[in-house]
N, C-alpha and C positions, 0 to 999 in steps of 0.2 A: 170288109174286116179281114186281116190278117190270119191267116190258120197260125195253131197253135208252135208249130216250127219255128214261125218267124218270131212270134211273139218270144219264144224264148230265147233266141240268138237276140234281142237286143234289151240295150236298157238306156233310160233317159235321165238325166241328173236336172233335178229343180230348184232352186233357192228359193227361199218364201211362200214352202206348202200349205202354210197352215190356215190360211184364211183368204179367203175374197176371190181374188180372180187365181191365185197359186193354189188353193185347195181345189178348184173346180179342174185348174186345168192338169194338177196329180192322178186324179179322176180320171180324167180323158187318155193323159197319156198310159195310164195303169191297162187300157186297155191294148197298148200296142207294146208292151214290156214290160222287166223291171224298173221298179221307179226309183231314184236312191234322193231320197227326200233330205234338203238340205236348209236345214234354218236353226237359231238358238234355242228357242223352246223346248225342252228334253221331252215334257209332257204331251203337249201339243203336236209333236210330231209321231209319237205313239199314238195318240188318238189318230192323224192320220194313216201311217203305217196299219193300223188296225182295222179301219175302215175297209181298207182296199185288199186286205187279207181275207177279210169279209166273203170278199166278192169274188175270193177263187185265183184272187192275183196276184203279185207278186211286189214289194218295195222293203228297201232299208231304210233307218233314218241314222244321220250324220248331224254331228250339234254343230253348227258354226255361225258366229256371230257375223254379217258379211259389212260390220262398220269397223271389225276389228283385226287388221292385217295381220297379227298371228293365231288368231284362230281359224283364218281360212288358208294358212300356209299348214295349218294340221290338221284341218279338213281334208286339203287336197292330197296332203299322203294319208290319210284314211282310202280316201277314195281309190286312190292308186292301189293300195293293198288288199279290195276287192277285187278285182281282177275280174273286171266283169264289159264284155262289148259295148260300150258307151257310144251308144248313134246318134246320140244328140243332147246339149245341154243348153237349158233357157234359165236366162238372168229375171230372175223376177222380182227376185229380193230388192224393197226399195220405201223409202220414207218420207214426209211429210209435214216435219213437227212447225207449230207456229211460233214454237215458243223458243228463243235461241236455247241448242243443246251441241256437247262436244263429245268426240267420240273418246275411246280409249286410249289411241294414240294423240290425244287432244287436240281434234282436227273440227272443225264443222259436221255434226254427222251427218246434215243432208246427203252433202258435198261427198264425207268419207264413203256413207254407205252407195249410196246410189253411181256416182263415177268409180271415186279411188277404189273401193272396194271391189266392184264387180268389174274395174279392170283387170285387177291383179287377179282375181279369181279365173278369169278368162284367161290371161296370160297363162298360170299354173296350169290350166285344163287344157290348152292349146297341142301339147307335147304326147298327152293321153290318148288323143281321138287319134281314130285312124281315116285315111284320105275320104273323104265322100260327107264325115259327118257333118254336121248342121249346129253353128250356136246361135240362138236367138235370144234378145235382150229386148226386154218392154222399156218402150221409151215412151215420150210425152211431146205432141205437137207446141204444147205452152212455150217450146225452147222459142218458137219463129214468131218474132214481136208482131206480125204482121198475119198472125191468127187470129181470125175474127172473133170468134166463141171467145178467145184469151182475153183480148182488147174489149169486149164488152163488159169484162167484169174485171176490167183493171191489172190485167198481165202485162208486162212489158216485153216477154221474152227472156230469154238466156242474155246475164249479165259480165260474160268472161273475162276478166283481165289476162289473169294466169293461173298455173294448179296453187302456187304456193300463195297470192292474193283466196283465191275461193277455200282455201286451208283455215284460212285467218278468217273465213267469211264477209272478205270485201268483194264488193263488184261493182260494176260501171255506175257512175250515175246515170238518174234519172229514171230511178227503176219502179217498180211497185212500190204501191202502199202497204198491200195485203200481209199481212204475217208470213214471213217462210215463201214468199212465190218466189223471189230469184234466188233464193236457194236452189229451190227444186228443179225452177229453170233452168241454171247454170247448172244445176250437175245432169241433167237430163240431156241439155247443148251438149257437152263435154262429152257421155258416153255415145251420143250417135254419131259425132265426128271421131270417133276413135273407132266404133264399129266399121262405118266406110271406111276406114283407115285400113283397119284388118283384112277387109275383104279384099285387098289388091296386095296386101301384102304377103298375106296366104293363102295363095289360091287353091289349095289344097282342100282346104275346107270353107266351108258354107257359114257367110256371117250376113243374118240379116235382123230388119228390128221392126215389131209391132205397137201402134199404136192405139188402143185397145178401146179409145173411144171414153166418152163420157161415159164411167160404172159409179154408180152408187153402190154403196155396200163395200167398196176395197179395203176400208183401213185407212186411208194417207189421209192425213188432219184430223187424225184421231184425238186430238185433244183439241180441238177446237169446238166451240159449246153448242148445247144442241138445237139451240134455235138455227142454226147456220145449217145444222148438215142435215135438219128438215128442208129449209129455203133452198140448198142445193141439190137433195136428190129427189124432193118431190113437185116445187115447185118450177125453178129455173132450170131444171134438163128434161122437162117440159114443154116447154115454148120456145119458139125460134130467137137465136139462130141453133140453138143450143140441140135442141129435139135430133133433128137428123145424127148427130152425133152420139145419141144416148145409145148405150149397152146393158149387158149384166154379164155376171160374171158366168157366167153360165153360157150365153153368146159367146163373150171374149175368148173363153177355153177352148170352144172348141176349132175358131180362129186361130187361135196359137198353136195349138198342137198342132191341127193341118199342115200349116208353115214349118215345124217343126221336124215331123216326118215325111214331107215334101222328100220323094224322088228327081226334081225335077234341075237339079242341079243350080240354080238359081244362087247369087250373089250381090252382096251391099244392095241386098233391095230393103226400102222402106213400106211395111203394107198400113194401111189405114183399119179403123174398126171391122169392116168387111172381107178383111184381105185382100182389097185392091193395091195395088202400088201409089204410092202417093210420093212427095218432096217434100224435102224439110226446110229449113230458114236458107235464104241464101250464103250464110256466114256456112252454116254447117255443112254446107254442099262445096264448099270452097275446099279442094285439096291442099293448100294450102297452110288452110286453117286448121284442118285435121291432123296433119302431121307435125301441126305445131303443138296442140293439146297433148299427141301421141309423146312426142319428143319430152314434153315438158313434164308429164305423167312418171314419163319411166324414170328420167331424171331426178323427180322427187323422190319416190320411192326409194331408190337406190340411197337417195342422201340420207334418206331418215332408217335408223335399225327398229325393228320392232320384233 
């Protein structure tokens, strides 16, 4: 544990505190600073915030919608006008829906919240950190069609054409049946080929990404009915192949934060539920590839005002 010094020279920014694996791991990191809690919910993030004051320790909370590019453009000069040692920021904020839905800028909001959004976010917070710090983004092995766990329950993998195709929510054929998985897939693809992207591009700072393992209990396909998300979190991540991958969010957290407050200088590493290193799809590990999604990312943005 950190003595109290340290703990107050730093603070860590979160997106998606408010429940599941982001509420456990505000917790965690609340133990090694301030926390500056970042999500929509005005209430829910007070309920957080107030938890962890609770506890003798330290956090703000910040409103930002992370599916809505101007609300995290005034997020991030919120944040800025704290003026507070930001040692690390994790992308956690992320969604699920089966049902098609569009964001504010009327985009896919898989697709908005989970890539576009915590690109740009990332990009905005990029300028803020000082050399050494650390940004971590939960991603999802489901991008690599050739994940087992995926493929037995009818994942295809990450479906990319392009940013402005996955806008519209088109993607490759031949994809899932399931509601919403290349959605999820394709924006999930899209932010870890843009994280390794980062990581060589700014060597400055530390971009790496967790995949946090099969969790019951996060939230994502929250509308999906409940005989389903009995069958998936009690019965099927259960039994093999599935079991060795099960987590909780309680596990996941304190995985992430490790990686998070990691001294260890480490870069574009992908770690598994464990915090082992592991690889992603061979598409996503393609530099290539990644600096194609990167290129194509910025260039939308740019095109569209919000």
């Amino acid at each position: 544990m950190q003595n109290r010094k340290d703990v107050s020279d730093k603070a860590y920014v979160i997106t998606g505190p408010t429940s599941g694996i982001g509420y456990e791991t505000a917790l965690e990191l609340a133990k090694h600073g301030m926390v500056i809690l970042v999500g929509r919910n005005p209430g829910k993030l007070q309920v957080v915030e107030k938890t962890i004051k609770e506890r003798g320790q330290n956090a703000v909370s910040v409103v930002c919608d992370i599916s809505d590019m101007t609300s995290i453009q005034k997020a991030v000069s919120e944040i800025k006008k704290l003026d507070l040692p930001i040692a690390g920021v994790l992308n956690n904020a992320g969604v699920m829906p089966t049902k098609p839905a569009i964001s504010k800028q009327g985009w896919e909001l898989t697709f908005a919240t989970n890539h576009l959004g915590t690109f740009l976010f990332t990009e905005l917070m990029t300028p803020l950190l000082p050399d050494g710090a650390t940004i971590v983004s939960i991603a999802s092995a489901v991008e690599d069609p050739e994940r087992k766990p995926a493929k037995v329950i009818g994942m295809r993998g990450g479906r990319y054409i392009s940013v402005e195709a996955s806008a519209k929510g088109e993607w490759k054929e031949g994809g899932s049946k399931l509601p919403g998985a290349d959605a999820y897939a394709t924006s999930k693809q899209a932010l870890l080929a843009s994280l390794l992207y980062f990581s060589r591009e700014t060597p400055r700072l530390h971009f790496n990404a967790v995949e946090p393992g099969i969790t019951p209990g996060t939230g994502l396909g929250g509308d999906a009915n409940r005989f389903m998300h009995f069958l998936f979190s009690q019965i099927i991540t259960r039994i093999p192949p599935f079991a060795k991958y099960r987590s909780t969010p309680q596990k996941a957290a304190k995985v992430i934060a490790k990686i998070l407050i990691s001294q260890s200088g480490g870069t574009g590493i992908y770690y598994d539920e464990k915090g082992q290193p592991m690889i992603g799809s061979d598409l996503v590990r393609n530099p290539e590839f990644q600096e194609k999604v990167v290129s194509e990312t910025r260039a939308f943005l740019s095109r569209n005002s919000f």
